[in-house]
N, C-alpha and C positions, 0 to 999 in steps of 0.2 A: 432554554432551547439552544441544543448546540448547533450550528451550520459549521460544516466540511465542504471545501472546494479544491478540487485537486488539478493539480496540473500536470505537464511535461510527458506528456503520452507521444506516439507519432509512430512514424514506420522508423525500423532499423533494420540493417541487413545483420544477418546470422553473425554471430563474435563480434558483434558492436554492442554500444550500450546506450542505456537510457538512463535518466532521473526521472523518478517520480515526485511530487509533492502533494503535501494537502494540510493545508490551513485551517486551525479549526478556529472559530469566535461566537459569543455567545457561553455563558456557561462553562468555559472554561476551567476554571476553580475545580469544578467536578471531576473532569475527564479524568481515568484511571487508564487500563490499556488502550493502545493504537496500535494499528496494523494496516493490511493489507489484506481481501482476498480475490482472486481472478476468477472469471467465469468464459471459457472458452465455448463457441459456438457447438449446439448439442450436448454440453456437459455440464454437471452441475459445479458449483461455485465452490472454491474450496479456500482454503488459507493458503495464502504463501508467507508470509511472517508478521509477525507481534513485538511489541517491545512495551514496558512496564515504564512506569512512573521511573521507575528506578535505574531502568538500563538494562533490565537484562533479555534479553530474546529469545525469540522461537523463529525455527525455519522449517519450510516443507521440505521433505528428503530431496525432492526434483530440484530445488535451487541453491542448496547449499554450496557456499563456496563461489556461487555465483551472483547473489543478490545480497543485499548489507540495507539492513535498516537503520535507520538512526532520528534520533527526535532531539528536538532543541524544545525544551520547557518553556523556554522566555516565549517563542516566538509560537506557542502552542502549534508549532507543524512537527508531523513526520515523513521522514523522507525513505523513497525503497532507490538505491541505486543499484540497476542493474545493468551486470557484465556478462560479456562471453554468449551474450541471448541467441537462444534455438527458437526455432519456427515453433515448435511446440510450446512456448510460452506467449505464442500470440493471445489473445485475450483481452475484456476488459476487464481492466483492475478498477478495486471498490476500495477506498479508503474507509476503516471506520472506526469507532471512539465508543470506549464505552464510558458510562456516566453514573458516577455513583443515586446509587436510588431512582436513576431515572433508566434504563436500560440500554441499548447501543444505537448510535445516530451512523449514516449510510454517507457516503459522499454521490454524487450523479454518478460518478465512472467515468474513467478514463481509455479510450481504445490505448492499445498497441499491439504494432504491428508485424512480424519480424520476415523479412521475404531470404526464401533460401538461394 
């Protein structure tokens, strides 16, 4: 059983930034992809980026150039640092893990908040 616990959500104001984190334990060994996706109020949940055992990534068109994922293997976290943030990526963001043969673990969510 993997548990995810994310951190580093809050309010930001527009062209400021944030860190996100999320810790995964339990199970670890397993985890294959980590990512990120947000679900903004009335809209359904979408991905904002992915990163592979390996390093390599994915990004949604809407934050490229503005958000950077990155994962430390030792420390089984991955992190979304985001810049330059619009009101429009207010949201809460869902860390998640997927897990070989066992399917993909959800973290609580993290609000954030961006005021313009």
């Amino acid at each position: 059983q993997v548990q995810l616990v994310e951190s580093g959500g809050g309010l930001a104001q527009a062209g400021g930034s944030l860190r996100l984190s999320c810790a995964a334990s339990g199970g670890t060994l397993s985890i294959n992809d980590m990512g990120w996706y947000r679900q903004a109020p009335g809209k359904e949940r979408e991905l904002v980026a992915s990163i592979t055992t390996g390093g390599s990534t994915n990004y949604a068109n809407s934050v490229k150039g503005r958000f950077t994922i990155s994962r430390d293997n030792a420390k089984n976290t991955v992190y979304l640092q985001m810049n330059s943030l619009k009101s429009e990526d207010t949201a809460v963001y869902y860390c998640y893990a997927a897990v070989l043969r066992a399917g993909v673990y959800w973290g609580q969510g993290t609000q954030v908040t961006v005021s313009s």
